[in-house]
C-alpha positions in Angstrom: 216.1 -124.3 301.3 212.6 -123.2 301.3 213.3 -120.7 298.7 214.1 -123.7 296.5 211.7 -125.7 297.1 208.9 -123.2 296.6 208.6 -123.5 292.9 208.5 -127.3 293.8 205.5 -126.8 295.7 203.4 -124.7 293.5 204.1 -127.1 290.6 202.7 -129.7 293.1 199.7 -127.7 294.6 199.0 -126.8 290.7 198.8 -130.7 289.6 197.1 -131.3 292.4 194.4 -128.9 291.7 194.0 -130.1 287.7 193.9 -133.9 288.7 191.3 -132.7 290.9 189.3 -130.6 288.4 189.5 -133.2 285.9 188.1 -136.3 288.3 185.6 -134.0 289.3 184.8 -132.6 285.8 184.6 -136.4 284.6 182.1 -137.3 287.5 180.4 -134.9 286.5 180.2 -136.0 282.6 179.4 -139.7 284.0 176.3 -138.2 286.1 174.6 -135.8 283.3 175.2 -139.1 280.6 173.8 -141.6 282.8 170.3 -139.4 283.0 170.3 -140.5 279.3 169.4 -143.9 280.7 168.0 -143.9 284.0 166.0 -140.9 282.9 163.6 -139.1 283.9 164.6 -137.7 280.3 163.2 -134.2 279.5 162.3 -134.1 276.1 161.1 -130.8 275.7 164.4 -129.1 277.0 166.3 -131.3 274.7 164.5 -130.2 271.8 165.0 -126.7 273.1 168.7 -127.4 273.2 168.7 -128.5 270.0 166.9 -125.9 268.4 169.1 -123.3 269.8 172.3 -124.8 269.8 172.1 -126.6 266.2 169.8 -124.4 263.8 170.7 -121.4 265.8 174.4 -122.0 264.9 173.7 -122.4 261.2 174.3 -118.5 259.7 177.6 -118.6 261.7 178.9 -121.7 260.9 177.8 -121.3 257.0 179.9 -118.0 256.6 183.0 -119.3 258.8 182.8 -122.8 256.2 182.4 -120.5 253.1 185.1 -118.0 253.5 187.3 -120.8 254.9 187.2 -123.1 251.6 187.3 -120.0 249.7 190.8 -118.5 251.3 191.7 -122.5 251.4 191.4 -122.6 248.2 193.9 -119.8 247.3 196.2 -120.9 249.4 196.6 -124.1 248.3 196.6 -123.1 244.9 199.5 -120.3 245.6 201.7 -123.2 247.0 201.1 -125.7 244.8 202.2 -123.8 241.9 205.8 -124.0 243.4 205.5 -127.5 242.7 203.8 -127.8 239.6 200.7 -129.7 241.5 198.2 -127.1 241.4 195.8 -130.2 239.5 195.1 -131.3 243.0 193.7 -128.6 244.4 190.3 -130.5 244.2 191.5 -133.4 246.1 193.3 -131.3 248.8 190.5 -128.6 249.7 188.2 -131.6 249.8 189.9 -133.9 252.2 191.1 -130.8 254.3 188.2 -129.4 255.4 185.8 -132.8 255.8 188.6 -134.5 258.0 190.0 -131.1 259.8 188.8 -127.4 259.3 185.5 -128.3 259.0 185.1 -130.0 262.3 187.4 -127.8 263.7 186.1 -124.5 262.8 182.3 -125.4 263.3 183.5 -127.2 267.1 184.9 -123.4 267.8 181.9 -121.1 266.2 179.7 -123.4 268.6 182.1 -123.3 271.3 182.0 -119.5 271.5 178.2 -119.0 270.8 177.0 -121.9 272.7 179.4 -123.1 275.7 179.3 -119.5 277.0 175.3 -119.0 276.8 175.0 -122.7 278.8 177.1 -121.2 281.1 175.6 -117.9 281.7 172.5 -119.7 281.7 173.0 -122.2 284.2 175.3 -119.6 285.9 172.6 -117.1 286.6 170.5 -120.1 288.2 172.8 -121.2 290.3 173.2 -117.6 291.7 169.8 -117.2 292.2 169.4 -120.6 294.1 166.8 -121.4 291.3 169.1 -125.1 291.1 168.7 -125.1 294.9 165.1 -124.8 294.0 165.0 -127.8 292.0 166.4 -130.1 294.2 163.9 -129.4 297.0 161.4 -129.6 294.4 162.8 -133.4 293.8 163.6 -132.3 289.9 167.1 -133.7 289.8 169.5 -130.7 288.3 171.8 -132.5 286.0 168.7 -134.7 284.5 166.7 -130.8 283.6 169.5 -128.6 282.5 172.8 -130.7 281.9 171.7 -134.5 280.2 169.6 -132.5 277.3 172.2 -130.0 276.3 174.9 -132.4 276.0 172.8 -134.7 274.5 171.5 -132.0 272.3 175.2 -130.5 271.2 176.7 -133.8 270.8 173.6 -134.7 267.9 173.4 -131.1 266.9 177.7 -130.6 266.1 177.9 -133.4 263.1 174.8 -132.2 261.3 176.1 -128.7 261.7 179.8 -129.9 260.1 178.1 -131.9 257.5 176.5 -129.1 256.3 179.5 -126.9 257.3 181.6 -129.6 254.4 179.3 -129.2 252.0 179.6 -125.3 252.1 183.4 -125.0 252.3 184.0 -127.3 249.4 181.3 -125.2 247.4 184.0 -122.0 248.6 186.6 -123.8 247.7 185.0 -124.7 244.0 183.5 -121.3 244.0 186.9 -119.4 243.9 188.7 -122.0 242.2 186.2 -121.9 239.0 185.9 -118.3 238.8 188.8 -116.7 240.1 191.7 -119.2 239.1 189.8 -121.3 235.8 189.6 -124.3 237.2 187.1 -127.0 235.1 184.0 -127.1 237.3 182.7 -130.4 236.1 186.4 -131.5 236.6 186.4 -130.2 240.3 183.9 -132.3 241.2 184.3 -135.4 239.5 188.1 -135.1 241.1 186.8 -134.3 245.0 183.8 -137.4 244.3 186.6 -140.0 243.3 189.5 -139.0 245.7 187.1 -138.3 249.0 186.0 -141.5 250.9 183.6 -142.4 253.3 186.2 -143.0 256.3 187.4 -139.2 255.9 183.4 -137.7 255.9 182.8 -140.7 258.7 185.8 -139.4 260.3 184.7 -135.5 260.6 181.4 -136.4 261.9 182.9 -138.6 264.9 185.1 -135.7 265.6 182.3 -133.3 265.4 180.3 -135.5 267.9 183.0 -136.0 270.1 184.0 -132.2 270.3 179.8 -131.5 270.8 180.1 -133.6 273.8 182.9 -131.3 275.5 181.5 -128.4 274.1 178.5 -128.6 275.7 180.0 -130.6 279.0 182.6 -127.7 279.6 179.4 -125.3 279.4 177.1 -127.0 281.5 180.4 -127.9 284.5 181.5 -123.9 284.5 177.7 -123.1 284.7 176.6 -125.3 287.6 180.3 -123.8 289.5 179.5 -120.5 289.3 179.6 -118.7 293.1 179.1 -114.7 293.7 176.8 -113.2 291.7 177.1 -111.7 288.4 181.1 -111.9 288.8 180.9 -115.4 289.1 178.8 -116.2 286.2 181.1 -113.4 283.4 184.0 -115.5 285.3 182.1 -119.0 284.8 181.4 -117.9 280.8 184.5 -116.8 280.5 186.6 -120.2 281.5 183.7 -122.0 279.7 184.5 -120.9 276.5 188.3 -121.1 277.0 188.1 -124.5 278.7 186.1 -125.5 275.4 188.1 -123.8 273.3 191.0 -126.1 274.4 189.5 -129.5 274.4 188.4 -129.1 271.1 192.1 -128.5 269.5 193.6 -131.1 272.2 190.9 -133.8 271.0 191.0 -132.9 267.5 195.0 -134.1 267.7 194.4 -137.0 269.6 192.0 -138.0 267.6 194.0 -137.1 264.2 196.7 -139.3 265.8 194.2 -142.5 266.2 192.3 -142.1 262.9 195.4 -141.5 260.2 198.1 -144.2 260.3 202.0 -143.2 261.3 
């Protein structure tokens, strides 16, 4: 009997355990976002944050948004010559990458260069007690390292997309007026009267909301790492992964609020 009830149990222990990370990964959200208002709010590390985490990110997620309109571009353009539609390859690049691979690809560029430096980060200080520090130096922890970063990522994400949009579609144009003679003039008047304001509205509250878990799943694995420089590399690790797989979980969730079945 016990040999058929063990898988049983470790299906039990293991929701146990997630229902238990996630309550105590969303007290910890709830704590770092209230600092936002009760404050003391530390203005300097926030513009640190930003500075790192937003201009920082910008070569990386330029080149990921150019090469991505650019191949977008002659994909679309391959398949929509099976059905004769190949006119609205404009419309298609356009609207894919402001309302999905934009926000998407810029969330996981950040995701792997930022989530896993918060965590080594705050990783490393929690090894060396210097968190431990802070509290007996009555400098609340989640107020000086977490509030600013998320803060910081979840202001610094949409800017990056926005510009991230703006550089795919110029891919996109760029291989579809030189490489497959498309009318540039009629490129863009086609992408300005098709795109809307609820799709670029749309990207940028994704991008926000994946900043927010970008930067929360960072700062969480950072302030768990235990033993030493093994715990931190672990810490990064799971950080990025953890990131990694909010961001495509949110992005449907979201997808399936925003566009209408």
């Amino acid at each position: 009997m016990n040999v058929f009830l063990s898988p049983f149990r470790s299906t039990g222990r293991l929701t146990l355990d997630a229902i238990g990370e996630i309550g105590r990964m969303t007290n910890f959200a709830i704590t770092s976002a209230s600092a936002w208002v009760t404050g003391p709010f530390y203005w300097r590390a926030f513009l640190g944050a930003f500075m790192r985490i937003g201009y920082a990110s910008l070569p990386v997620v330029g080149l990921t948004a150019i090469f991505t309109g650019a191949a977008l571009a002659l994909n679309i353009y391959d398949g929509s010559l099976r059905f004769n539609a190949e006119a609205f390859l404009p419309q298609i690049i356009s609207v894919s990458i402001v309302r999905e691979l934009g926000p998407v690809s810029a969330a996981l560029m950040v995701a792997g260069r930022a989530s896993s430096a918060m965590a080594a980060e705050i990783g490393a200080m929690r090894v060396s007690e210097q968190i431990d520090a802070m509290s007996t130096l009555s400098v609340n922890p989640h107020n000086y390292l977490a509030a600013p970063r998320i803060l910081a990522t979840t202001i610094a994400l949409p800017l990056l997309v926005l510009i991230a949009d703006i550089i795919g579609i110029y891919g996109g144009y760029l291989v579809a007026v030189y490489a497959l003679d498309f009318s540039g003039p009629l490129f863009v008047k086609n992408i300005s009267e098709f795109l809307t304001n609820f799709d670029i509205l749309t990207g940028l509250l994704k991008a926000a909301v994946f900043g927010f878990l970008i930067s929360l799943m960072g700062c969480y694995y950072g302030f768990k790492s235990r033993g030493g420089a093994g715990g931190v590399g672990s810490a990064t690790r799971t950080a990025v992964v953890a990131a990694a797989v909010s961001v495509l979980a949110a992005n449907y969730f979201l997808t399936s609020l925003f566009v209408p079945t």
